[in-house]
DRENDO-1510 file (C-alpha; in Angstrom, 1 decimal, always signed):
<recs>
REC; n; res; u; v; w
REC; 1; UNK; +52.5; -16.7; +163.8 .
REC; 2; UNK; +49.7; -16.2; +166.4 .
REC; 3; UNK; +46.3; -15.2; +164.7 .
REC; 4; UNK; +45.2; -11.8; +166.0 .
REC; 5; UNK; +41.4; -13.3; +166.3 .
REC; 6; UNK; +42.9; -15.9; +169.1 .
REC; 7; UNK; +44.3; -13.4; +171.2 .
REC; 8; UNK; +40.5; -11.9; +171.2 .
REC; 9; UNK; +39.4; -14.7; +172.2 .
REC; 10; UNK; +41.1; -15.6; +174.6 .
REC; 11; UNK; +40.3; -11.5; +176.1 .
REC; 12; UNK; +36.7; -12.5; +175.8 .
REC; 13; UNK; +37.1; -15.6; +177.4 .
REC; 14; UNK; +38.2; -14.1; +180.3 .
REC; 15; UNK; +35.8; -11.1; +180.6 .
REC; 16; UNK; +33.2; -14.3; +180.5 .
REC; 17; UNK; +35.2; -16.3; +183.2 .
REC; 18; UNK; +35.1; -12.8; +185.5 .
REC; 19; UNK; +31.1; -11.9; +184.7 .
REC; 20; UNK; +30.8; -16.1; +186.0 .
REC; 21; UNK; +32.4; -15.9; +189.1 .
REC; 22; UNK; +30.5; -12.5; +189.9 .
REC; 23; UNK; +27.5; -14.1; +189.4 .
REC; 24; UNK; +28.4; -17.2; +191.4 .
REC; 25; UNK; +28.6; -15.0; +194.3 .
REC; 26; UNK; +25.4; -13.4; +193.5 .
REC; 27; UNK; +27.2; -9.6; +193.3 .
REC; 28; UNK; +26.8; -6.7; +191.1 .
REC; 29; UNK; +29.4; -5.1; +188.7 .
REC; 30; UNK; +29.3; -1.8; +190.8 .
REC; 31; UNK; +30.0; -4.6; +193.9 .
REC; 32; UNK; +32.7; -5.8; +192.7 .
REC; 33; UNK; +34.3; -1.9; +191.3 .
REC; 34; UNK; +34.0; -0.8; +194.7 .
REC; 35; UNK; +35.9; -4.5; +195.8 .
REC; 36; UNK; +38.9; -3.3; +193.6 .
REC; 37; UNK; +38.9; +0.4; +193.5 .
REC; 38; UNK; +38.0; +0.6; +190.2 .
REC; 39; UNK; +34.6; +1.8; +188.3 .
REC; 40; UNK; +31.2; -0.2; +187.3 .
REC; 41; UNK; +32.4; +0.7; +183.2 .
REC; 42; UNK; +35.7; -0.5; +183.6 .
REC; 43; UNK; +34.1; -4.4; +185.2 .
REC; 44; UNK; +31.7; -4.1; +182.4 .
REC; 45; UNK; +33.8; -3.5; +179.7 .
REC; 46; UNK; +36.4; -6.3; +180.4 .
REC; 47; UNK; +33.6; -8.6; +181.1 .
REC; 48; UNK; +32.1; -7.9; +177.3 .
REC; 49; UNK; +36.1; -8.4; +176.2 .
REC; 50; UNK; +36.2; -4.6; +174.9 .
REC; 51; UNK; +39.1; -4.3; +177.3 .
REC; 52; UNK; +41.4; -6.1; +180.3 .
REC; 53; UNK; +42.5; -3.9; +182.3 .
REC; 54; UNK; +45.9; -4.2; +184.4 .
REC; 55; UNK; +47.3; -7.0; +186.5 .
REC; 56; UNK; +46.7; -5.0; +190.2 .
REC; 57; UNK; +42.9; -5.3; +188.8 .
REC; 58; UNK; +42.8; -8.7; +188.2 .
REC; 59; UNK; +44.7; -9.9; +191.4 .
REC; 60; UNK; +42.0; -7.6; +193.2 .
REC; 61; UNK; +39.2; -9.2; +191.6 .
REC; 62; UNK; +40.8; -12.9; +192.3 .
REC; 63; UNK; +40.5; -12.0; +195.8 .
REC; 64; UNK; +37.3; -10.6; +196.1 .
REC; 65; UNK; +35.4; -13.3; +194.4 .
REC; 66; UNK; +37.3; -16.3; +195.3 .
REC; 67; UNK; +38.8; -17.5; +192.5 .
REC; 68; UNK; +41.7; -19.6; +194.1 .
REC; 69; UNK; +44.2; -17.5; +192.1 .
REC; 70; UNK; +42.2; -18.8; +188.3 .
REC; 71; UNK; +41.6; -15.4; +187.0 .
REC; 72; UNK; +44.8; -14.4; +187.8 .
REC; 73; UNK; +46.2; -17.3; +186.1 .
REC; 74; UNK; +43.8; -16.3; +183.3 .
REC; 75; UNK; +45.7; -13.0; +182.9 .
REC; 76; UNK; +48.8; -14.2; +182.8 .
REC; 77; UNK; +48.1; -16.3; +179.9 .
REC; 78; UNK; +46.2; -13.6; +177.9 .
REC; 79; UNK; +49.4; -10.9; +178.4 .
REC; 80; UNK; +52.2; -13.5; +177.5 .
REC; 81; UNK; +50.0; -14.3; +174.1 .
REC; 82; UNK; +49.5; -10.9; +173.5 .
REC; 83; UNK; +53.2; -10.3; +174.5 .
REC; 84; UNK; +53.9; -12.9; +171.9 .
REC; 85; UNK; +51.6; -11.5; +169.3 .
REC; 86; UNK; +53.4; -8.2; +169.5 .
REC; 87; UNK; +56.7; -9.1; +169.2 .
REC; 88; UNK; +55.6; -11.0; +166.3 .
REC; 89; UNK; +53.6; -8.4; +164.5 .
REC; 90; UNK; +56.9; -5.7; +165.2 .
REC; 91; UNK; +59.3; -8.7; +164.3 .
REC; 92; UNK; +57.1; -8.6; +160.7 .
REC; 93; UNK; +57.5; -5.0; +160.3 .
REC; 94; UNK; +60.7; -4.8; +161.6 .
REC; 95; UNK; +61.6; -6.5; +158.8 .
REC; 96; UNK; +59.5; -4.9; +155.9 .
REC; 97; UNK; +61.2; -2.1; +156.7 .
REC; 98; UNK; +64.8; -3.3; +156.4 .
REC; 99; UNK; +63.8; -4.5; +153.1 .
REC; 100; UNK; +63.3; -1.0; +152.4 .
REC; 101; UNK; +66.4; +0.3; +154.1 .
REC; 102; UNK; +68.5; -2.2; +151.8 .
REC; 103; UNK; +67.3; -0.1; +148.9 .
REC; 104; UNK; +68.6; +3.7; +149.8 .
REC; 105; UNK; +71.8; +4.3; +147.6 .
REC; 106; UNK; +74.9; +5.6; +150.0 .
REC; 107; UNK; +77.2; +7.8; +148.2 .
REC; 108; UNK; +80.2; +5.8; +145.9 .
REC; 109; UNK; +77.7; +2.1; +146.0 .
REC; 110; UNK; +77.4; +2.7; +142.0 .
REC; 111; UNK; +81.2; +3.7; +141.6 .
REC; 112; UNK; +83.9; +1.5; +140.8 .
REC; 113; UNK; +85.6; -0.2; +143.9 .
REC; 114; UNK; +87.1; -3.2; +144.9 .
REC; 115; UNK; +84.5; -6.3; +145.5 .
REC; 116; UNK; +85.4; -6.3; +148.9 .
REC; 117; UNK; +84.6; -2.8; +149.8 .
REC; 118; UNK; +81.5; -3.2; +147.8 .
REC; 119; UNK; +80.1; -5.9; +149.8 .
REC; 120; UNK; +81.1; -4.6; +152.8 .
REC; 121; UNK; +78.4; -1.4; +152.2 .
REC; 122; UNK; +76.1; -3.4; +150.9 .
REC; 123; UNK; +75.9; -5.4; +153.9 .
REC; 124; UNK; +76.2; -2.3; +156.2 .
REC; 125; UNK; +73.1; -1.0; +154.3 .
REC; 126; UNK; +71.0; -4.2; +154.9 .
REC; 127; UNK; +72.1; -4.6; +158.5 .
REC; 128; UNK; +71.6; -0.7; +160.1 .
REC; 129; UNK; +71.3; +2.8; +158.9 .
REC; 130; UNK; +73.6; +3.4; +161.4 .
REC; 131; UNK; +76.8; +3.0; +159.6 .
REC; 132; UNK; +78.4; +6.5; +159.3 .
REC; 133; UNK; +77.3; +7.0; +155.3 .
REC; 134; UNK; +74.9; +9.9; +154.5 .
REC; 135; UNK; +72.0; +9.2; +152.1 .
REC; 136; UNK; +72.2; +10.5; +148.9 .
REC; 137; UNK; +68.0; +10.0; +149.5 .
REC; 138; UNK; +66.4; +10.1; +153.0 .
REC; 139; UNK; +63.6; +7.1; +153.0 .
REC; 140; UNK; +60.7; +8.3; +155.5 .
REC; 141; UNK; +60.6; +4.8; +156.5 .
REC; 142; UNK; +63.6; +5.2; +158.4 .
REC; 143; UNK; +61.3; +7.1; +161.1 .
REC; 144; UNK; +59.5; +4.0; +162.0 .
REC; 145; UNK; +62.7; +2.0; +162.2 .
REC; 146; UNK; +64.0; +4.5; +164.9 .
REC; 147; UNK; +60.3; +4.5; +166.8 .
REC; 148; UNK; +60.4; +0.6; +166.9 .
REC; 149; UNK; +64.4; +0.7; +167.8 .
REC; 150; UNK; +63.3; +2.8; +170.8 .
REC; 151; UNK; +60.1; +1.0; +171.9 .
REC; 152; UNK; +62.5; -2.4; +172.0 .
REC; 153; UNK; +65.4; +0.1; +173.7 .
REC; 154; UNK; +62.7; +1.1; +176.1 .
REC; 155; UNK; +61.4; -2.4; +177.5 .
REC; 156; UNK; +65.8; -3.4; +178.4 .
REC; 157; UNK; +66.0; -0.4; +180.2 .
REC; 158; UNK; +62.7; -0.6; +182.6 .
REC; 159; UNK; +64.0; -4.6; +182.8 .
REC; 160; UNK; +68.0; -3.7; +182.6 .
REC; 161; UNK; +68.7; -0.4; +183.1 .
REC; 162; UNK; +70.8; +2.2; +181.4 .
REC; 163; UNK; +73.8; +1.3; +181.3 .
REC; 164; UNK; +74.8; -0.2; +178.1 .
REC; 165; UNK; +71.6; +2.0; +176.3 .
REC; 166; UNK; +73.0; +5.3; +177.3 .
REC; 167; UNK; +76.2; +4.9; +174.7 .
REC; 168; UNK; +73.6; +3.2; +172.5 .
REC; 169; UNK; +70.9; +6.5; +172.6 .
REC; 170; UNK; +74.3; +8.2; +171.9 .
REC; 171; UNK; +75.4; +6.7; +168.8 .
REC; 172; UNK; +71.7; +6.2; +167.2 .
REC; 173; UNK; +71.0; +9.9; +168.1 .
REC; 174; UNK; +73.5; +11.8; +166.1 .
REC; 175; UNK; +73.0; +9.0; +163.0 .
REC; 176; UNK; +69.5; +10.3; +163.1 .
REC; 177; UNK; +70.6; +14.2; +163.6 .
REC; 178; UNK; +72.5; +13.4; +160.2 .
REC; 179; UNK; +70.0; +11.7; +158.0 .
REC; 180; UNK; +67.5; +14.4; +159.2 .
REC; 181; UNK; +69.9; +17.1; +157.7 .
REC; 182; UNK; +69.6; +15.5; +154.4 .
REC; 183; UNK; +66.1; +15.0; +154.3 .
REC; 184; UNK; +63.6; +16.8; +152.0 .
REC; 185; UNK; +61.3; +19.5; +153.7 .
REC; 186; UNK; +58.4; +17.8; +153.2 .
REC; 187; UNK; +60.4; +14.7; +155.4 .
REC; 188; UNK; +62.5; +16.4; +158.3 .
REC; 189; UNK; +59.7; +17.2; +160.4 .
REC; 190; UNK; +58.9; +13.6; +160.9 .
REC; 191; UNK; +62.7; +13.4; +161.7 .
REC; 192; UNK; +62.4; +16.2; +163.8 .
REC; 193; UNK; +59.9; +14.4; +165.9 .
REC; 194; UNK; +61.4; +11.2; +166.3 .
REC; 195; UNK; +65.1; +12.7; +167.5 .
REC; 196; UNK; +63.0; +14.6; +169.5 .
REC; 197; UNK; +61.8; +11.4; +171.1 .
REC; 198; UNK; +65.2; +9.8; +171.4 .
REC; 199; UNK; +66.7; +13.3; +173.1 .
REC; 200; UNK; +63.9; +12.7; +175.7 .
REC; 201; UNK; +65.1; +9.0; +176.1 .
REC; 202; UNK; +68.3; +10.1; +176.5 .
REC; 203; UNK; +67.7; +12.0; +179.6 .
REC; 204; UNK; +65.9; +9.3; +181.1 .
REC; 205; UNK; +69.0; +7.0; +180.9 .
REC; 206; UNK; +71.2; +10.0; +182.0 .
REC; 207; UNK; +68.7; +10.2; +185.0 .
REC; 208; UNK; +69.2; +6.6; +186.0 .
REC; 209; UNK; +72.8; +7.0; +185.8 .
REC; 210; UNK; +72.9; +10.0; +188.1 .
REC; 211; UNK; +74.5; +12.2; +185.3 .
REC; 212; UNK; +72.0; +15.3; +186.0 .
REC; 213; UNK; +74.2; +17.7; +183.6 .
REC; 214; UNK; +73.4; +15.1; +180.9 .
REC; 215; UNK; +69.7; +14.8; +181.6 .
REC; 216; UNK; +68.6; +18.5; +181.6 .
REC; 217; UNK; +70.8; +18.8; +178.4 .
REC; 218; UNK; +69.0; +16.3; +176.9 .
REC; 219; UNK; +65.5; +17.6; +177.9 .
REC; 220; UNK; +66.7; +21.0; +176.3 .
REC; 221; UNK; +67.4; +19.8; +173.4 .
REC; 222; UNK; +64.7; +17.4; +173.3 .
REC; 223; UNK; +62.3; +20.7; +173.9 .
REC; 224; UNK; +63.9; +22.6; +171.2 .
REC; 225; UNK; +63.1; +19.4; +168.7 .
REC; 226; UNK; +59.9; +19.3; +169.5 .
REC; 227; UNK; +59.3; +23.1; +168.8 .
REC; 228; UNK; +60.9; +22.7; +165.7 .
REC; 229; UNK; +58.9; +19.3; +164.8 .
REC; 230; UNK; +55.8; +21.5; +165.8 .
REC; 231; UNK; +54.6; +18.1; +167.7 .
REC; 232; UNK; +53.1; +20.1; +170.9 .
REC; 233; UNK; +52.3; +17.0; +172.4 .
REC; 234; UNK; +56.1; +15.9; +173.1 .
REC; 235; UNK; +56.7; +19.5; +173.9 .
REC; 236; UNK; +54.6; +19.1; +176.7 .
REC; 237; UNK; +55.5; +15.9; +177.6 .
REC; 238; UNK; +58.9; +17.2; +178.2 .
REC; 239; UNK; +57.8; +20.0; +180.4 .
REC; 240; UNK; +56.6; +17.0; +182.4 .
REC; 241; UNK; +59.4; +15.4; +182.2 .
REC; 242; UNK; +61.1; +18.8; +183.5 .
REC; 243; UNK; +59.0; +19.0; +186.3 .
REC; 244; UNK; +60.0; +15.5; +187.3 .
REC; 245; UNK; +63.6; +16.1; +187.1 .
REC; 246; UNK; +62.4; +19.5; +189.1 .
REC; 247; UNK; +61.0; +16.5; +192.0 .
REC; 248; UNK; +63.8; +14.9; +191.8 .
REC; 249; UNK; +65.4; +18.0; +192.6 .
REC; 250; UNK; +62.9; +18.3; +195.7 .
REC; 251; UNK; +62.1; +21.8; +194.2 .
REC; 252; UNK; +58.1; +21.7; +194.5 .
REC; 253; UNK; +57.3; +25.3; +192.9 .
REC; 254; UNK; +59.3; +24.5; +189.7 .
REC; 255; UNK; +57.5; +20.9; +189.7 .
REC; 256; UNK; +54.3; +22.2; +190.3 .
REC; 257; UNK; +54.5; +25.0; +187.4 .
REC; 258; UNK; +55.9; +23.1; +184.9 .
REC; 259; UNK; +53.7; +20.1; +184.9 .
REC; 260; UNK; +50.9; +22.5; +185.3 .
REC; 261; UNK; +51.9; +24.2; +182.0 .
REC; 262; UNK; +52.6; +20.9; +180.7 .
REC; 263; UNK; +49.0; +20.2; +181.2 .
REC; 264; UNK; +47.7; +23.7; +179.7 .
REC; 265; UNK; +49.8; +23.2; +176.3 .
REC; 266; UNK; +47.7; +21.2; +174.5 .
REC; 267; UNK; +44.9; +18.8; +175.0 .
REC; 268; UNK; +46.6; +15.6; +175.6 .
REC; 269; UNK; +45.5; +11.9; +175.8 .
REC; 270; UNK; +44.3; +10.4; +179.3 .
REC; 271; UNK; +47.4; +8.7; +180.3 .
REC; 272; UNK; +49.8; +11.8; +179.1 .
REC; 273; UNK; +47.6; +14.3; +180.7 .
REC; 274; UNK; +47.4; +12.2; +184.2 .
REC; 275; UNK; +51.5; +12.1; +183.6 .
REC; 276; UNK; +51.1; +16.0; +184.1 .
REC; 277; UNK; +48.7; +15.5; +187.6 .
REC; 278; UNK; +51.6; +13.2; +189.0 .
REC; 279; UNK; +54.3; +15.7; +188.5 .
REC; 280; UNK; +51.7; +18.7; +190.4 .
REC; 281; UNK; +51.3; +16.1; +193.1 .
REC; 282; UNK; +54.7; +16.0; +193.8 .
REC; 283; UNK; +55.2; +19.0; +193.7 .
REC; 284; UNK; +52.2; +20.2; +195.9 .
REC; 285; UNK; +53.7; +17.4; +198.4 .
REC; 286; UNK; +57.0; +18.7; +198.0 .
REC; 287; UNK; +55.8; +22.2; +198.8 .
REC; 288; UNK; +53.1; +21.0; +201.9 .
REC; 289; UNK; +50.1; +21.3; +200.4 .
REC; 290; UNK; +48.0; +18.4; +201.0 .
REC; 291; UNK; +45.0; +19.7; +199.4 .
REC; 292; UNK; +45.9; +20.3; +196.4 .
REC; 293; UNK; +48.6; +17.1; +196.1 .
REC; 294; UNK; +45.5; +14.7; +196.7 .
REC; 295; UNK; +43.1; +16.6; +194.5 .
REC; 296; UNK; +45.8; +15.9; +191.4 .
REC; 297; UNK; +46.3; +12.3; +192.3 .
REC; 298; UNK; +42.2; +12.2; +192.4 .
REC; 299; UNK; +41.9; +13.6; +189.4 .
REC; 300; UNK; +44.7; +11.6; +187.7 .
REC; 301; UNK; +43.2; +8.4; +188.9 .
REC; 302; UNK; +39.7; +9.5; +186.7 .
REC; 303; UNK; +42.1; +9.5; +183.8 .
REC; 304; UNK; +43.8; +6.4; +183.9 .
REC; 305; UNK; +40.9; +5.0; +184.8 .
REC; 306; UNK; +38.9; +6.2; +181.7 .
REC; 307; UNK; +42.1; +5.1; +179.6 .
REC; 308; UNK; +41.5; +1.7; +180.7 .
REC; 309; UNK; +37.7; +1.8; +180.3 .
REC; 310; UNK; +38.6; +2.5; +176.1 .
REC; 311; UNK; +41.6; -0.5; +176.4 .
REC; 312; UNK; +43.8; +0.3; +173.6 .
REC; 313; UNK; +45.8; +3.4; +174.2 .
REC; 314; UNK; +45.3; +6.4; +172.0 .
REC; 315; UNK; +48.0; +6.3; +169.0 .
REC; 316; UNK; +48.9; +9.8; +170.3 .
REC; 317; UNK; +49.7; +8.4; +173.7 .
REC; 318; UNK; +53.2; +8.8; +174.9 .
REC; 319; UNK; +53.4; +7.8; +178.2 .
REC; 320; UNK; +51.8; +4.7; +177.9 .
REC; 321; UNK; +53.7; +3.2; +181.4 .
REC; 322; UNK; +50.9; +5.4; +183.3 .
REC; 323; UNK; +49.3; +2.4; +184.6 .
REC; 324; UNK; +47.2; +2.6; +187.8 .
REC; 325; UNK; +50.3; +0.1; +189.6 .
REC; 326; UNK; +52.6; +3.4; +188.5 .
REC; 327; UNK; +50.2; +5.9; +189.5 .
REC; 328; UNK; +49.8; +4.5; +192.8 .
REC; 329; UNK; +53.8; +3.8; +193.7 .
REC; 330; UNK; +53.8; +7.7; +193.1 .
REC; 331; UNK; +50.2; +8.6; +195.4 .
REC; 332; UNK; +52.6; +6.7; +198.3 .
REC; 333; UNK; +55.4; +9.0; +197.4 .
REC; 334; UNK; +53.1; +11.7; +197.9 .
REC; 335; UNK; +51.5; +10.8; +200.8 .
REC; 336; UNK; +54.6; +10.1; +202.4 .
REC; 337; UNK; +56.2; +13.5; +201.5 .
REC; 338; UNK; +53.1; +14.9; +203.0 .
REC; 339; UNK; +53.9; +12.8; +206.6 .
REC; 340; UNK; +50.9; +10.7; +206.2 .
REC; 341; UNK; +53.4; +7.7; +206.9 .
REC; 342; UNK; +50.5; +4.8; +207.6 .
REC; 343; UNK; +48.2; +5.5; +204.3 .
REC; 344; UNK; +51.8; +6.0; +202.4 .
REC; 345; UNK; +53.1; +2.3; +203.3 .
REC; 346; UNK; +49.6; +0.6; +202.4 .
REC; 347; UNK; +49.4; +2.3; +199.6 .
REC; 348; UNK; +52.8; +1.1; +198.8 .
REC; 349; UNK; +52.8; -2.4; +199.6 .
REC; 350; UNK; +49.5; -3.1; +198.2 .
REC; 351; UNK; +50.6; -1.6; +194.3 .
REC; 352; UNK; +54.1; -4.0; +194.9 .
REC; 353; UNK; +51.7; -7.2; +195.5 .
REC; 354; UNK; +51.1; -7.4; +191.9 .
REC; 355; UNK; +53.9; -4.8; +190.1 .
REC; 356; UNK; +54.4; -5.4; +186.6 .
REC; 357; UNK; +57.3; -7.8; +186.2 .
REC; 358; UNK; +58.8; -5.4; +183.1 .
REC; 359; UNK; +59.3; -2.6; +185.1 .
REC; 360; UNK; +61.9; -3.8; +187.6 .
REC; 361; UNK; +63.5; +0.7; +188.1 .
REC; 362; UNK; +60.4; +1.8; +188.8 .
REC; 363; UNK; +59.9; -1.4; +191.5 .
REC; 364; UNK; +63.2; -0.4; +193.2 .
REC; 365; UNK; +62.0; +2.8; +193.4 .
REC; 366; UNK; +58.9; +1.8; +194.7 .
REC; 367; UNK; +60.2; -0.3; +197.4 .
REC; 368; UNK; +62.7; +1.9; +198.4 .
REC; 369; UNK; +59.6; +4.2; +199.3 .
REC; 370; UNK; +58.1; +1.6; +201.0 .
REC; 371; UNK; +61.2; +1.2; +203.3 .
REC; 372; UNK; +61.6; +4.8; +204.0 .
REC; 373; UNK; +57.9; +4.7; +205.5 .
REC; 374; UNK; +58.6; +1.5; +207.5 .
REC; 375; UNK; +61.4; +3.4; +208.9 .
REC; 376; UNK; +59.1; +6.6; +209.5 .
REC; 377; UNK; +56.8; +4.7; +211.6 .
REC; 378; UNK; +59.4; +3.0; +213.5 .
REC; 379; UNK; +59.3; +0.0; +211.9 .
REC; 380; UNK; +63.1; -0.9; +211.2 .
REC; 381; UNK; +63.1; -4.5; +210.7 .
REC; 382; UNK; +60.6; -4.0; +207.7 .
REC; 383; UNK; +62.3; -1.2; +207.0 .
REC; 384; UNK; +65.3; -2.8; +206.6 .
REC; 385; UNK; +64.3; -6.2; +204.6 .
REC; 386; UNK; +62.3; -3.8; +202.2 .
REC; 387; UNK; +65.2; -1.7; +201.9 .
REC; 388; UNK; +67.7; -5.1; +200.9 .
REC; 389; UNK; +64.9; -6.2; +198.8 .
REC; 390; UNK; +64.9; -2.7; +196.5 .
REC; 391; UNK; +68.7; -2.2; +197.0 .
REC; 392; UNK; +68.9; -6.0; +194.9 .
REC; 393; UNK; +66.6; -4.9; +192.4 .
REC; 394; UNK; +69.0; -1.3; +192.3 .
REC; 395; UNK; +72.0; -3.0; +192.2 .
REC; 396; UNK; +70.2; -5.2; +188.9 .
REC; 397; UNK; +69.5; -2.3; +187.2 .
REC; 398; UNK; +72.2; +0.2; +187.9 .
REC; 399; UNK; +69.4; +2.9; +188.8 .
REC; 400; UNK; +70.8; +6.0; +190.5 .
REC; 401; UNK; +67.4; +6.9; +190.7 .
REC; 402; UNK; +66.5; +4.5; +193.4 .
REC; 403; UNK; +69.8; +4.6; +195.0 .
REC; 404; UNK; +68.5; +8.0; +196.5 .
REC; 405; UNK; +65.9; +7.1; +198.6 .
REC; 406; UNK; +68.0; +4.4; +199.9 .
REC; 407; UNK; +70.7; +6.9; +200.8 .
REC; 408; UNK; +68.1; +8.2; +202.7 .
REC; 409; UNK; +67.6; +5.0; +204.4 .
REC; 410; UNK; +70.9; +4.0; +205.1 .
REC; 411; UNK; +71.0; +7.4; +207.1 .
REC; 412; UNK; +68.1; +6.4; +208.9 .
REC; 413; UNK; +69.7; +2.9; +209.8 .
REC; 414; UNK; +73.1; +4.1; +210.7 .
REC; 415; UNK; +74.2; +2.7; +214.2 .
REC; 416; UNK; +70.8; +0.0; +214.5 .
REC; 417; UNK; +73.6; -2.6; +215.3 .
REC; 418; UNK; +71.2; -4.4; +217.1 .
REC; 419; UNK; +69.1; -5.3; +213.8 .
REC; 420; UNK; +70.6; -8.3; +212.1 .
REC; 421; UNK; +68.3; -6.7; +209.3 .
REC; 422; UNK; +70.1; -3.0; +209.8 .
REC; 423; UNK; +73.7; -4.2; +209.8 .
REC; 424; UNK; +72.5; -6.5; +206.6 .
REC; 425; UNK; +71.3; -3.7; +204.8 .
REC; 426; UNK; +73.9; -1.3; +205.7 .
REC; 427; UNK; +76.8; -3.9; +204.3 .
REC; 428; UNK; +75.2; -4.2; +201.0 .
REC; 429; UNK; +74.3; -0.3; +200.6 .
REC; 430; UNK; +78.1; +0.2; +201.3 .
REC; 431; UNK; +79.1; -2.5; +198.5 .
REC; 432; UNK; +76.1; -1.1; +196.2 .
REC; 433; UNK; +77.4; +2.4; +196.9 .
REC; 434; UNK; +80.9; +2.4; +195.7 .
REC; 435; UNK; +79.2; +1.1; +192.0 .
REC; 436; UNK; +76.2; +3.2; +191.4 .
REC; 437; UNK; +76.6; +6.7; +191.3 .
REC; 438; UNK; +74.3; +8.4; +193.6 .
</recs>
């Protein structure tokens, strides 16, 4: 198992290898934050190892002081060992808890029955709570077995997609609704909160599938859970997620005002409350207001920026996928809702230079943005390849999501038979189409 005191280390060591090559080219921390677009804290703290900031950073800093691609390289290494480490250390609990599981009694284990129905249970107990037999005795422990289930649920559908997790969020969700109804007072709360967390899931895979009906139920319900739970926090991330469904929607004034009262519910960690400023963005860009969409995505880029000054997220945090590569894909979208077609695609194409590999939806997404502002500004043949290139990613991950913008662009393209690159795209979106709902 790798020792946590290595994977400090090797953080450190890599703060040190940055502060070198700074002072090889004889700049200043603040020099090298305004190199990257990030802040004179931010440098200093990954250069003492107190943090390490994203991937877009370090590929910016490789660049602007010449590292022939070495602190990149660098990063790399220190995610897949902490990658590693994690999976380890929930691999560990994973299975302290199971030990646990294996001891709750299900209804007719102590009667008399045939050894073979006896073993079966048993088994059944050991292997998933999710069997069909309600608890005679609800073990709180079971909560952190359905928070891990969906963290581990949560990384195959960002690389994956829904498909095959939508029947799983299903099935896991109304095992949890049951043992929840049998828990103790003092107990259900907890339960509460954590079917609270798996509704909002749902409607995230429900999105991606183009089921709207399904999603906005979900988000209900998940709402409602969250009241009951008391846990304002998830309350108002769901109002966020609202608002973004509201985007989706291209309905600005509902995106705007629920994301803003998202915001106002409770105080909320860096990366949950900048979640809110996205979804006002939008909405501001979906309603015209330029003003007020770039003062949000300002003032959400002070947060996420501050969240990666501290390094490890806040317990509390939810949305811990608002990274700055994520807050950026969604400054393009804004800018290019707002016609502002040139700052749109830099914006766009810069963020996809170094996009999390893990996130492959929101890449499709991301691209498919891209392509729409290629086409915008005339630029087809772009336009087009960016387009094929998200429509792959699409067709990977069975995201309705990002089938929508390339709608859009299929549109756009319709009759460019003189583009090899048009009539490619086209062909594909066709094939693509008849497969994922749009």
């Amino acid at each position: 198992m790798i020792d946590p005191q290595r994977v400090r280390e090797v953080k450190r060591a890599l703060g040190v290898r940055l502060a070198e090559c700074r002072r090889a080219l004889g700049v200043t921390q603040a020099d090298v934050a305004a190199r990257v677009h990030s802040t004179r804290s931010t440098v200093a703290g990954v250069e003492c190892g107190s943090q390490v900031a994203d991937r877009v950073f370090w590929q910016r800093c490789d660049e602007a002081l010449r590292a022939g691609g070495e602190l990149l390289a660098g990063y790399d290494e220190y995610r897949r060992l902490k990658q590693r480490h994690d999976e380890e250390k929930a691999e560990a609990g994973q299975r302290a808890r199971w030990g646990e599981v294996a001891r709750v009694q299900v209804p007719g284990s102590g009667g008399s029955s045939t050894g073979a129905d006896h073993e079966s249970r048993s088994d059944a107990r050991v292997a998933s709570p999710s069997v069909g037999y309600a608890p005679a005795g609800v073990d709180p422990v079971l909560a952190l077995h359905w928070i891990e289930m969906l963290r581990l649920l949560s990384v195959s559908h960002n690389m994956f997609g829904p498909r095959q997790i939508y029947e799983i969020v299903c099935r896991e969700s109304s095992v949890i609704r049951r043992y929840r109804h049998d828990a103790t007072a003092d107990v259900e709360p907890g339960f509460l909160a954590v079917e609270a967390r798996w509704a909002e899931f749902g409607s995230w895979a429900a999105d991606n599938l183009g089921n709207v009906t399904a999603a906005s139920h979900w988000l209900d319900r998940a709402l409602g859970l969250a009241h009951r739970a008391a846990d304002k926090r998830m309350a108002a991330y769901v109002l966020m997620r609202q608002a973004q469904q509201a985007a989706d929607r291209l309905d600005g004034d509902q995106a705007a005002a629920l994301a803003a009262t998202a915001e106002s519910l409770v105080p909320l960690t860096d990366r949950d409350r900048a979640l809110c400023l996205i979804r006002q963005a939008q909405g501001h860009a979906l309603q015209g207001d330029q003003t007020r969409s770039l003062a949000a995505i300002n003032a959400a880029h002070r947060l996420v920026d501050r969240a990666a000054e501290v390094g490890e997220d806040d317990p509390d945090t939810i949305g811990r996928h608002c990274t700055l590569a994520y807050l950026r894909a969604y400054e393009g979208y804004c800018l290019l809702r707002l016609g502002l077609v040139g700052p749109a695609a830099r914006t766009l194409k810069d963020i996809l230079e170094g996009w999390p590999a893990d996130y492959r939806q929101d890449e499709a997404l991301t691209r498919a943005w891209l392509a729409l502002a290629y086409a915008a500004a005339g630029q087809l043949t772009e336009a087009s390849a960016e387009g094929s290139h998200a429509l792959t990613l699409t067709a990977t991950t069975n995201s309705a999501r990002a089938m929508r913008p390339l709608h859009q662009l299929h549109a756009r393209l319709a009759g460019q038979t003189a583009s090899g690159e048009a009539v490619t795209f086209n062909s594909a979106f066709s094939l693509v189409a008849s497969t994922v709902k749009l």
